[in-house]
N, CA, C, O and CB atoms as a CASP TS submission, in Angstrom:
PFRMAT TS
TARGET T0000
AUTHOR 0000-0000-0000
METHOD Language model
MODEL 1
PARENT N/A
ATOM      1  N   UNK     1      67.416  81.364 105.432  1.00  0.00           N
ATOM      2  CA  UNK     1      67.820  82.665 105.920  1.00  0.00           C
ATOM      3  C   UNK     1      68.614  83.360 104.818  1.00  0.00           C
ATOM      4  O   UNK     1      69.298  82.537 104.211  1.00  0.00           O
ATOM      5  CB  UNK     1      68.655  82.542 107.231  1.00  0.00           C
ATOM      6  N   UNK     2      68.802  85.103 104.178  1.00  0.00           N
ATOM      7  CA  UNK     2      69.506  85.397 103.925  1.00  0.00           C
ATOM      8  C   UNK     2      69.693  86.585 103.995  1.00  0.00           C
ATOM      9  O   UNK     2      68.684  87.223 104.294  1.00  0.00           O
ATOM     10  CB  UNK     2      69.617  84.979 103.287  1.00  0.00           C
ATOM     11  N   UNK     3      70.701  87.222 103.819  1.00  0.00           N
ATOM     12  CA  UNK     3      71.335  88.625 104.257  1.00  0.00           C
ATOM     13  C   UNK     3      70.901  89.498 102.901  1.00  0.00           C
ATOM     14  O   UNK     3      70.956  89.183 101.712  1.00  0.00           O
ATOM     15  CB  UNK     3      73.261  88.560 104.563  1.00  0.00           C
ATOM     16  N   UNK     4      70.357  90.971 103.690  1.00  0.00           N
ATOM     17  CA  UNK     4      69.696  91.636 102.207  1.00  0.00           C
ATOM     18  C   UNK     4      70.658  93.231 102.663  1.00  0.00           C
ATOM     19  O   UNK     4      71.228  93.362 103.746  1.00  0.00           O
ATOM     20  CB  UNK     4      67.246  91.806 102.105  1.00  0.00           C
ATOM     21  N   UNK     5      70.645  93.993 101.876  1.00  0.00           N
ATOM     22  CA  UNK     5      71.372  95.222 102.216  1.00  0.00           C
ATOM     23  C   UNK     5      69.962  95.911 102.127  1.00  0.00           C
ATOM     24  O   UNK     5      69.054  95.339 101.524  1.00  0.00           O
ATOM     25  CB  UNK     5      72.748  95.789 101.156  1.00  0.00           C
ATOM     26  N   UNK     6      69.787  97.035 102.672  1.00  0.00           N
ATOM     27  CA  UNK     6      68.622  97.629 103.017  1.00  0.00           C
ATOM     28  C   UNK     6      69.295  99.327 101.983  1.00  0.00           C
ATOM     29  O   UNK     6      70.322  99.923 102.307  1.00  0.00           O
ATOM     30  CB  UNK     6      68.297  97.615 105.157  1.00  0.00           C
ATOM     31  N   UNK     7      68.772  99.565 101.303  1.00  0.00           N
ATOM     32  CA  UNK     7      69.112 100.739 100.268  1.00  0.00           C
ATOM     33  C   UNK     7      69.287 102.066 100.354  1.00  0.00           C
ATOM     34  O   UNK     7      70.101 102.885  99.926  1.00  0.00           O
ATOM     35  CB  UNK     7      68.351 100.812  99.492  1.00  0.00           C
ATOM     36  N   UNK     8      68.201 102.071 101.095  1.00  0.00           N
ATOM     37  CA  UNK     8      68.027 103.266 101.954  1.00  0.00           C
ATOM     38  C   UNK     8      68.515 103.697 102.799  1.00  0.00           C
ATOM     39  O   UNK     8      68.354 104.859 103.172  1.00  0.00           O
ATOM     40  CB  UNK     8      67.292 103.381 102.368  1.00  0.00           C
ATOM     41  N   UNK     9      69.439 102.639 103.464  1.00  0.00           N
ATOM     42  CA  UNK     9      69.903 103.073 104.590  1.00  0.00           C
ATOM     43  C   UNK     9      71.832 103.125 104.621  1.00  0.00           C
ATOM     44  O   UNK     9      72.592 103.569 105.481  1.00  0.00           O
ATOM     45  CB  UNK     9      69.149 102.033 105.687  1.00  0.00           C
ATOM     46  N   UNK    10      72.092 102.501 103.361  1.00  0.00           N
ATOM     47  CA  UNK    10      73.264 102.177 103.150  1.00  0.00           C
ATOM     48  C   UNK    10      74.043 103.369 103.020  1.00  0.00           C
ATOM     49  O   UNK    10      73.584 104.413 102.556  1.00  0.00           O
ATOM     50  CB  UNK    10      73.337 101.354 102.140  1.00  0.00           C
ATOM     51  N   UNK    11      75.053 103.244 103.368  1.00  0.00           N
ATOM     52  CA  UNK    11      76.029 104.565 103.583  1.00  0.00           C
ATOM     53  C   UNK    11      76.833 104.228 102.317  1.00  0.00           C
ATOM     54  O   UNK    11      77.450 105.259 102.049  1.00  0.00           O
ATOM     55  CB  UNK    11      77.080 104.678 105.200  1.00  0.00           C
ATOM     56  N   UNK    12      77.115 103.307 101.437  1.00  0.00           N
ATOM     57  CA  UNK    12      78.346 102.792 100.556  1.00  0.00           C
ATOM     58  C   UNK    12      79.417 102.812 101.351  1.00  0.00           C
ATOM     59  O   UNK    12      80.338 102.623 100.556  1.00  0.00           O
ATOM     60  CB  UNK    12      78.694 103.609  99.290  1.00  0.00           C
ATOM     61  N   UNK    13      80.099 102.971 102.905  1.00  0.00           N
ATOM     62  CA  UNK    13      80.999 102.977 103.332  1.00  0.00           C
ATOM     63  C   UNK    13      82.198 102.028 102.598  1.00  0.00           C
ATOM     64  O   UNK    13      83.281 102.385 102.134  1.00  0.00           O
ATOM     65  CB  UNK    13      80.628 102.810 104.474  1.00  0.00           C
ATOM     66  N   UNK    14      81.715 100.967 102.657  1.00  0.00           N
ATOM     67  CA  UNK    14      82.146  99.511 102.225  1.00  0.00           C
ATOM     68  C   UNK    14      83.188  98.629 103.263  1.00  0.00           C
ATOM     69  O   UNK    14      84.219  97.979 103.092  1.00  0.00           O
ATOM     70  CB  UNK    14      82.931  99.683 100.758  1.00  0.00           C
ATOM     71  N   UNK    15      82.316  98.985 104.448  1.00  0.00           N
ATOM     72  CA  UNK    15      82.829  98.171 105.415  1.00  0.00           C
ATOM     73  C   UNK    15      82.723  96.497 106.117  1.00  0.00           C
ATOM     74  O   UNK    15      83.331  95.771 106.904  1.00  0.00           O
ATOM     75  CB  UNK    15      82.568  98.883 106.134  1.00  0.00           C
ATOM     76  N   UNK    16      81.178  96.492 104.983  1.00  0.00           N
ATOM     77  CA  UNK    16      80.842  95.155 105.021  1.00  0.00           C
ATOM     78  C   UNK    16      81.583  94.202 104.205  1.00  0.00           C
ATOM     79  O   UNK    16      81.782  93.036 104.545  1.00  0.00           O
ATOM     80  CB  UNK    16      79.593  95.053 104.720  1.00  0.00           C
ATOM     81  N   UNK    17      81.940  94.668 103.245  1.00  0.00           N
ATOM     82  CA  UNK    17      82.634  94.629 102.524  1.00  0.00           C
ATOM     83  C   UNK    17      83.940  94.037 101.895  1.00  0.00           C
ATOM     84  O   UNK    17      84.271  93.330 100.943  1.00  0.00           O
ATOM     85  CB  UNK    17      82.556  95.219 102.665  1.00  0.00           C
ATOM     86  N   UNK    18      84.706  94.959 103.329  1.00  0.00           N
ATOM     87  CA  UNK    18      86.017  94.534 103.822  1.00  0.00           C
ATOM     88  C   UNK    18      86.157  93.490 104.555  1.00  0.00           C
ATOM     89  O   UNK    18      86.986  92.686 104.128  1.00  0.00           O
ATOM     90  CB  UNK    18      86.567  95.378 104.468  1.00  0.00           C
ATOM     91  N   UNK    19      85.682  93.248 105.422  1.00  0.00           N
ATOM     92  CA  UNK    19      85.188  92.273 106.222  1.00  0.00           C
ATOM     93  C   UNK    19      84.364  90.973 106.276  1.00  0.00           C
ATOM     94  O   UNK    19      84.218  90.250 107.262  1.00  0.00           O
ATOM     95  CB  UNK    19      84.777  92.792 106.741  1.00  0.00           C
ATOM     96  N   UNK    20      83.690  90.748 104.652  1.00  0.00           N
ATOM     97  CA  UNK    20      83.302  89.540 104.502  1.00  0.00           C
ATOM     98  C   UNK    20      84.358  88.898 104.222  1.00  0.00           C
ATOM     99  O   UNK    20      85.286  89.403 103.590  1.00  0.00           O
ATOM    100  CB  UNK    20      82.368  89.357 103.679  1.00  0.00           C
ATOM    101  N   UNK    21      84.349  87.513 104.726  1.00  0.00           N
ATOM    102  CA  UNK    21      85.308  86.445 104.505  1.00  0.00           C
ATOM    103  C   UNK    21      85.272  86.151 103.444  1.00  0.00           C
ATOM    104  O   UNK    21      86.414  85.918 103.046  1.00  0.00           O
ATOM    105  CB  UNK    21      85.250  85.401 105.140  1.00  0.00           C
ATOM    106  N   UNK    22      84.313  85.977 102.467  1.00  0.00           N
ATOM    107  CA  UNK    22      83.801  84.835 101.420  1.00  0.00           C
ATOM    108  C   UNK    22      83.742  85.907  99.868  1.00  0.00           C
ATOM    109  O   UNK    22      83.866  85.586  98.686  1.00  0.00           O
ATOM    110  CB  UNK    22      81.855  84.032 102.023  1.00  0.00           C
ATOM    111  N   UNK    23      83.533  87.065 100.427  1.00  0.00           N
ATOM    112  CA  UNK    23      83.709  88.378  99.321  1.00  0.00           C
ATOM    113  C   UNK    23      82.101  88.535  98.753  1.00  0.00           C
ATOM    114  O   UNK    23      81.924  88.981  97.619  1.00  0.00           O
ATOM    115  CB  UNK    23      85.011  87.943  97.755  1.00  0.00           C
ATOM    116  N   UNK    24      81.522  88.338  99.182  1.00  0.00           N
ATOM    117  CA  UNK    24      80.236  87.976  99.000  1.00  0.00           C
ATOM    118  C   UNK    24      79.352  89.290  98.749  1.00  0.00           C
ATOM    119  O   UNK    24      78.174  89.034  98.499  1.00  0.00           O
ATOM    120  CB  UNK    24      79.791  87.153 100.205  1.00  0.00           C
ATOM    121  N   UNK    25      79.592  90.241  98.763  1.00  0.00           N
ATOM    122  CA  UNK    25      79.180  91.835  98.537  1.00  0.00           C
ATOM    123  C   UNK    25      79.601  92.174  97.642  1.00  0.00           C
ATOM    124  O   UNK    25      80.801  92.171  97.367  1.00  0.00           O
ATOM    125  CB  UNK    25      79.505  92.829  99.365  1.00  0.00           C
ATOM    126  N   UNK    26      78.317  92.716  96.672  1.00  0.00           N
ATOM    127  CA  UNK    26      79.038  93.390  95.407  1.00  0.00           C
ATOM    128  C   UNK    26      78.800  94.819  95.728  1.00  0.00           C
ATOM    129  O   UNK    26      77.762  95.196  96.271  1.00  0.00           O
ATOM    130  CB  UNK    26      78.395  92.960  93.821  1.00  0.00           C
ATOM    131  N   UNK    27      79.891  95.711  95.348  1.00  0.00           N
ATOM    132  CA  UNK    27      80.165  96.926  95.829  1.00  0.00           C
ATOM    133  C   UNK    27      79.857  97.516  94.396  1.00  0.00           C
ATOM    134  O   UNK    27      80.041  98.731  94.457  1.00  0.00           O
ATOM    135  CB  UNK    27      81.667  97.154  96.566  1.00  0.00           C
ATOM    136  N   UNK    28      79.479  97.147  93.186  1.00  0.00           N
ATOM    137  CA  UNK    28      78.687  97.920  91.939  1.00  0.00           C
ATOM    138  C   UNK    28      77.486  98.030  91.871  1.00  0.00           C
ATOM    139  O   UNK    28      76.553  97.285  92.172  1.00  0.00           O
ATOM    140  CB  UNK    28      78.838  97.459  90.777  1.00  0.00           C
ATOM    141  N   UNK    29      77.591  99.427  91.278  1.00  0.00           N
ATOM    142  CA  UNK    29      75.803 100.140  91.889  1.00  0.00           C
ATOM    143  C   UNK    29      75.368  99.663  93.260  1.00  0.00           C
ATOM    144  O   UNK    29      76.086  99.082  94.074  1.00  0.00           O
ATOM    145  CB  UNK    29      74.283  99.530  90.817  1.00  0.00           C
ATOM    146  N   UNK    30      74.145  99.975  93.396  1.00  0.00           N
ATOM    147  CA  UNK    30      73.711  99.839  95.115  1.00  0.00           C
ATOM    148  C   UNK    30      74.335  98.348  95.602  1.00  0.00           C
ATOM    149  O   UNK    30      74.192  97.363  94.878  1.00  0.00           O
ATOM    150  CB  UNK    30      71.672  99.818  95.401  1.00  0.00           C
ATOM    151  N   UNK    31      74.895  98.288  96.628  1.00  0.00           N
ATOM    152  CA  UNK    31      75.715  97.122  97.662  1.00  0.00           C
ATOM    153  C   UNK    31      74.695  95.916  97.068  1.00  0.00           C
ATOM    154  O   UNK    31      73.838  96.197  96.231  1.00  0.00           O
ATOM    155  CB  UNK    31      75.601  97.442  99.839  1.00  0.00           C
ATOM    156  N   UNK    32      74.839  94.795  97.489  1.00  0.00           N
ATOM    157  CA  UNK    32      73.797  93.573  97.275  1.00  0.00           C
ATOM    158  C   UNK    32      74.943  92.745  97.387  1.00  0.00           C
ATOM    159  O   UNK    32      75.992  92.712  96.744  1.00  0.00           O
ATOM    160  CB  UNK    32      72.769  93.401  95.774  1.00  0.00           C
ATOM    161  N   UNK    33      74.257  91.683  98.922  1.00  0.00           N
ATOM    162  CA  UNK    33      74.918  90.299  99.046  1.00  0.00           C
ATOM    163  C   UNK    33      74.650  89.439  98.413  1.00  0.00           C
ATOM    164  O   UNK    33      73.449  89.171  98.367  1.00  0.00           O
ATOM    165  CB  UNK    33      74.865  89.754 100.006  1.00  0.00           C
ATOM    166  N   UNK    34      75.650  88.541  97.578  1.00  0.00           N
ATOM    167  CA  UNK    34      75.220  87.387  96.811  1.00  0.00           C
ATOM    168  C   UNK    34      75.068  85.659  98.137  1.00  0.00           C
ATOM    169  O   UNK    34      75.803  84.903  98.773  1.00  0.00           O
ATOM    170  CB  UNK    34      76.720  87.265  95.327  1.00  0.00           C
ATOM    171  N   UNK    35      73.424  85.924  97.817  1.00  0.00           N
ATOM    172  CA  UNK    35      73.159  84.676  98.746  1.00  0.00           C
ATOM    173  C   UNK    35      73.889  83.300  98.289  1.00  0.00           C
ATOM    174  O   UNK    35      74.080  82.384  99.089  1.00  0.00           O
ATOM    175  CB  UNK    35      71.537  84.388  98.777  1.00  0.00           C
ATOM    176  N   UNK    36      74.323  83.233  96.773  1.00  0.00           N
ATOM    177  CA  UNK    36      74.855  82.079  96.608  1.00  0.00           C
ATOM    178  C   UNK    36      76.646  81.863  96.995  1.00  0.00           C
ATOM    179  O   UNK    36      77.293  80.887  96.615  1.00  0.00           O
ATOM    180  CB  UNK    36      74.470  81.832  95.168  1.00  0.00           C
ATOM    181  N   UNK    37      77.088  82.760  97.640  1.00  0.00           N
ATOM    182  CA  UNK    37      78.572  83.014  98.082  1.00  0.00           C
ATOM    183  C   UNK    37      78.453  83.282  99.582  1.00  0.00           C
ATOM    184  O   UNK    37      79.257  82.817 100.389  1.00  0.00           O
ATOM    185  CB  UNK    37      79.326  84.341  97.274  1.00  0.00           C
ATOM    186  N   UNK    38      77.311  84.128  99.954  1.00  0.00           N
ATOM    187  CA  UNK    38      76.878  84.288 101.562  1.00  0.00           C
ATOM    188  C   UNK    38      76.758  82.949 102.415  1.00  0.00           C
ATOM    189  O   UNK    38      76.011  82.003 102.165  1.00  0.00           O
ATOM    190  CB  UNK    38      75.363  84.999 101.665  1.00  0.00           C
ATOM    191  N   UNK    39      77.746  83.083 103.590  1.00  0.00           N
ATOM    192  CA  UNK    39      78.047  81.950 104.352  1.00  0.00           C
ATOM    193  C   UNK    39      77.140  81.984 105.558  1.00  0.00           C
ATOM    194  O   UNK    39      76.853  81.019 106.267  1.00  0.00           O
ATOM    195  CB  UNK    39      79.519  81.903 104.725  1.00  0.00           C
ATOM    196  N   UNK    40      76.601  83.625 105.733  1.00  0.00           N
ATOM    197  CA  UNK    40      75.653  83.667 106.861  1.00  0.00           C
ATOM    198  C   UNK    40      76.278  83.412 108.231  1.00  0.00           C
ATOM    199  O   UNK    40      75.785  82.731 109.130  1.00  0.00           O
ATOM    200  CB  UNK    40      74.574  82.661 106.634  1.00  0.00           C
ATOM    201  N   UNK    41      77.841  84.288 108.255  1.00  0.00           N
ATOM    202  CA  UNK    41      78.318  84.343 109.359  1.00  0.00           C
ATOM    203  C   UNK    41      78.278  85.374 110.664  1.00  0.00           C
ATOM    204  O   UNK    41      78.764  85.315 111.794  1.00  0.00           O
ATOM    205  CB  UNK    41      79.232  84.205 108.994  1.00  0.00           C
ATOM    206  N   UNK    42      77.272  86.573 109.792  1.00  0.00           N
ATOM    207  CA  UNK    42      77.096  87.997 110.495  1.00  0.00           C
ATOM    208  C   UNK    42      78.489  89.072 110.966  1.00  0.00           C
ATOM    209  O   UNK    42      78.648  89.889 111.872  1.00  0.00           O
ATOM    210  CB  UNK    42      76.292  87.606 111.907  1.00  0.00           C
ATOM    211  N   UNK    43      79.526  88.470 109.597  1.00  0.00           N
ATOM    212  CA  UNK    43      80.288  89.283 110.164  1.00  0.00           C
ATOM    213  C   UNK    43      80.076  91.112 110.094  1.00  0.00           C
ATOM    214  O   UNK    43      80.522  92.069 110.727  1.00  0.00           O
ATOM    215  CB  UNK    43      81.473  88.794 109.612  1.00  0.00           C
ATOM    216  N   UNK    44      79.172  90.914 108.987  1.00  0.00           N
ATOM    217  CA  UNK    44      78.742  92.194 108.049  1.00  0.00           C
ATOM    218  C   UNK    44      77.791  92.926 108.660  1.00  0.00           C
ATOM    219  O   UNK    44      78.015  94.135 108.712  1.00  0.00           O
ATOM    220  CB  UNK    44      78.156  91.853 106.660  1.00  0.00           C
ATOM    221  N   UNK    45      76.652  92.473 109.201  1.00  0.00           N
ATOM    222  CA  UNK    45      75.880  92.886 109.921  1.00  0.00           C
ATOM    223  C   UNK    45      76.521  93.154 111.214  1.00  0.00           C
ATOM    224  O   UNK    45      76.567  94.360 111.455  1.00  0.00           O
ATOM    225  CB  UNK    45      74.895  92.126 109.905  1.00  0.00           C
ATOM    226  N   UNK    46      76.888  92.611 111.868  1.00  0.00           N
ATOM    227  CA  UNK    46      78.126  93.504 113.277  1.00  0.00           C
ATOM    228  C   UNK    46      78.702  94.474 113.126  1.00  0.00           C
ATOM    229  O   UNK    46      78.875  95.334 113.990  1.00  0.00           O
ATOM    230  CB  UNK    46      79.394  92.906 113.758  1.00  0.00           C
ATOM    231  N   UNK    47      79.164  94.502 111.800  1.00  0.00           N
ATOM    232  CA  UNK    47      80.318  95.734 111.004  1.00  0.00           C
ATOM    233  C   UNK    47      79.780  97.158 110.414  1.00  0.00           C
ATOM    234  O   UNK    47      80.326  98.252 110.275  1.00  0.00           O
ATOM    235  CB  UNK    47      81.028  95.017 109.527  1.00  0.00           C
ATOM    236  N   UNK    48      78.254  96.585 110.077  1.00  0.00           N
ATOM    237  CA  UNK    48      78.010  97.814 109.697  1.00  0.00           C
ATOM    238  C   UNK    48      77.215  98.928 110.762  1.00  0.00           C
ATOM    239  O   UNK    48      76.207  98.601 111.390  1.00  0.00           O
ATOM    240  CB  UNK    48      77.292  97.582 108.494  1.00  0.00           C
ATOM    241  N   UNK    49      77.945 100.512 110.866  1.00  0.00           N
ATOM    242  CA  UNK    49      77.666 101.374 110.768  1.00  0.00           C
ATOM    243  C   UNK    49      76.244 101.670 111.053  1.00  0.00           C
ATOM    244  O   UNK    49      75.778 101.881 112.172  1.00  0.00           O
ATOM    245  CB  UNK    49      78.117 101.577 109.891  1.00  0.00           C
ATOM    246  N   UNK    50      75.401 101.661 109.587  1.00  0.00           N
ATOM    247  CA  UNK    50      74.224 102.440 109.475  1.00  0.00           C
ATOM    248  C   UNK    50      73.182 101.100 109.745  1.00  0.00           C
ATOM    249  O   UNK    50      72.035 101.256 109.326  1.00  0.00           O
ATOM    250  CB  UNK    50      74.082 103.355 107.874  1.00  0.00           C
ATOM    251  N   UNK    51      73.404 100.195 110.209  1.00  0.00           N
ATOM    252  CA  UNK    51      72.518  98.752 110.617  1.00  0.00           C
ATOM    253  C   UNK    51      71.407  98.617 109.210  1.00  0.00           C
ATOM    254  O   UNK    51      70.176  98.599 109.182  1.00  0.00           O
ATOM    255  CB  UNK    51      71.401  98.996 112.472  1.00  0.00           C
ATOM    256  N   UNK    52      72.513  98.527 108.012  1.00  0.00           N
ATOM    257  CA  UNK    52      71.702  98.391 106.964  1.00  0.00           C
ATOM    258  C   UNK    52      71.576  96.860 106.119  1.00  0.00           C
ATOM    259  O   UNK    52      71.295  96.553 104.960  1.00  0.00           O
ATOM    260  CB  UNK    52      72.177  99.464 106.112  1.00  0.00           C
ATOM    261  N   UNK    53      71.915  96.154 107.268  1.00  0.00           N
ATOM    262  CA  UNK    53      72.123  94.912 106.395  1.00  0.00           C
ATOM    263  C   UNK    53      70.842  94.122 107.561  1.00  0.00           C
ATOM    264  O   UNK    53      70.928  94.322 108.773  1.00  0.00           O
ATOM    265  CB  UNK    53      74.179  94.125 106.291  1.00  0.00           C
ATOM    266  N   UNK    54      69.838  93.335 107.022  1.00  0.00           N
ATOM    267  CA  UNK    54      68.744  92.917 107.836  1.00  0.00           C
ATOM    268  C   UNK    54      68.688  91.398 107.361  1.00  0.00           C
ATOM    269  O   UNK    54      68.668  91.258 106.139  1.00  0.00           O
ATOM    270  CB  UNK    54      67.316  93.830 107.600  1.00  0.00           C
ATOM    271  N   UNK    55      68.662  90.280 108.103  1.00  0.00           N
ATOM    272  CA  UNK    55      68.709  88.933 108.179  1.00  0.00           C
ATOM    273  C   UNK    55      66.904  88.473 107.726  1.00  0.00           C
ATOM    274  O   UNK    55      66.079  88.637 108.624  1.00  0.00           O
ATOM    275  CB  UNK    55      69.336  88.484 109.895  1.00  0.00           C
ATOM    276  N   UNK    56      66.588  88.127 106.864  1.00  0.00           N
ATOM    277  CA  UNK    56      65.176  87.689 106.374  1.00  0.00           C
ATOM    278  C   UNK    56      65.094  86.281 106.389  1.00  0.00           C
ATOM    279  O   UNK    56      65.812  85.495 105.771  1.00  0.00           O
ATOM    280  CB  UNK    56      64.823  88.165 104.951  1.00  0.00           C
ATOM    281  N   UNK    57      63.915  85.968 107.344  1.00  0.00           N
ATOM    282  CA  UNK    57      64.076  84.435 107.416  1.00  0.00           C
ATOM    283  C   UNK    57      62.900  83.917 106.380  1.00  0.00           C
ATOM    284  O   UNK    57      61.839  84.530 106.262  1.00  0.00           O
ATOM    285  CB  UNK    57      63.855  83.797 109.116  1.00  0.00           C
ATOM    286  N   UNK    58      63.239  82.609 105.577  1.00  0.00           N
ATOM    287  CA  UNK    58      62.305  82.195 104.979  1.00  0.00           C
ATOM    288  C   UNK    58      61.684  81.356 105.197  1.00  0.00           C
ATOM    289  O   UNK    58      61.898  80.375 105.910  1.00  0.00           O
ATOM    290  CB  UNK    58      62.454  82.078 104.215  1.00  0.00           C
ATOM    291  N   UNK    59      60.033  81.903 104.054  1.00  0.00           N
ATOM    292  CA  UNK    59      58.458  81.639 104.634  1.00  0.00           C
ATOM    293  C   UNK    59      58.608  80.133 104.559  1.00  0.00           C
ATOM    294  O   UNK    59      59.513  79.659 103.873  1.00  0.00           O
ATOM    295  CB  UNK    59      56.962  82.321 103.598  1.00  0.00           C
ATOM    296  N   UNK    60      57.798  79.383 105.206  1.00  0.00           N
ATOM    297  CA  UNK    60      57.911  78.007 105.205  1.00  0.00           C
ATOM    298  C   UNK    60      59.028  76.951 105.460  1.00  0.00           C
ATOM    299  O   UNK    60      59.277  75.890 104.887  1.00  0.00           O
ATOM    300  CB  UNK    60      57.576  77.813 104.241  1.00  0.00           C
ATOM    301  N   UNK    61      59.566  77.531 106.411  1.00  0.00           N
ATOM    302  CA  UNK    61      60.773  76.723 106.482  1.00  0.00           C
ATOM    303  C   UNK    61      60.944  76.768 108.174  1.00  0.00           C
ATOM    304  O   UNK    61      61.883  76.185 108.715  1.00  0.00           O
ATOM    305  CB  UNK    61      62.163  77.421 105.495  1.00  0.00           C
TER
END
């Protein structure tokens, strides 16, 4: 599973942001969660606003 920021839809608020535990959002140039720091707790996806953060499950697994 991992958490993707969706680009298009992102506001830059930076509320996901604030609210990750693990700091796991880089807030330079367009947003992007780092899957290798992402704990996959959904605090970010609850938090955001413009429902720009989308959970992608992976193929074969």
């Amino acid at each position: 599973m991992q958490y993707i920021i969706i680009e298009e839809k992102c506001s830059s608020c930076g509320l996901c942001a604030d609210v990750c535990p693990v700091e796991a959002i880089n807030q330079m140039g367009p947003y992007a969660i780092d899957d290798q720091l992402c704990i996959k707790c959904g605090v970010c996806l609850d938090e955001c606003p413009s429902m720009a953060i989308k959970v992608m499950e992976e193929e074969g697994v």
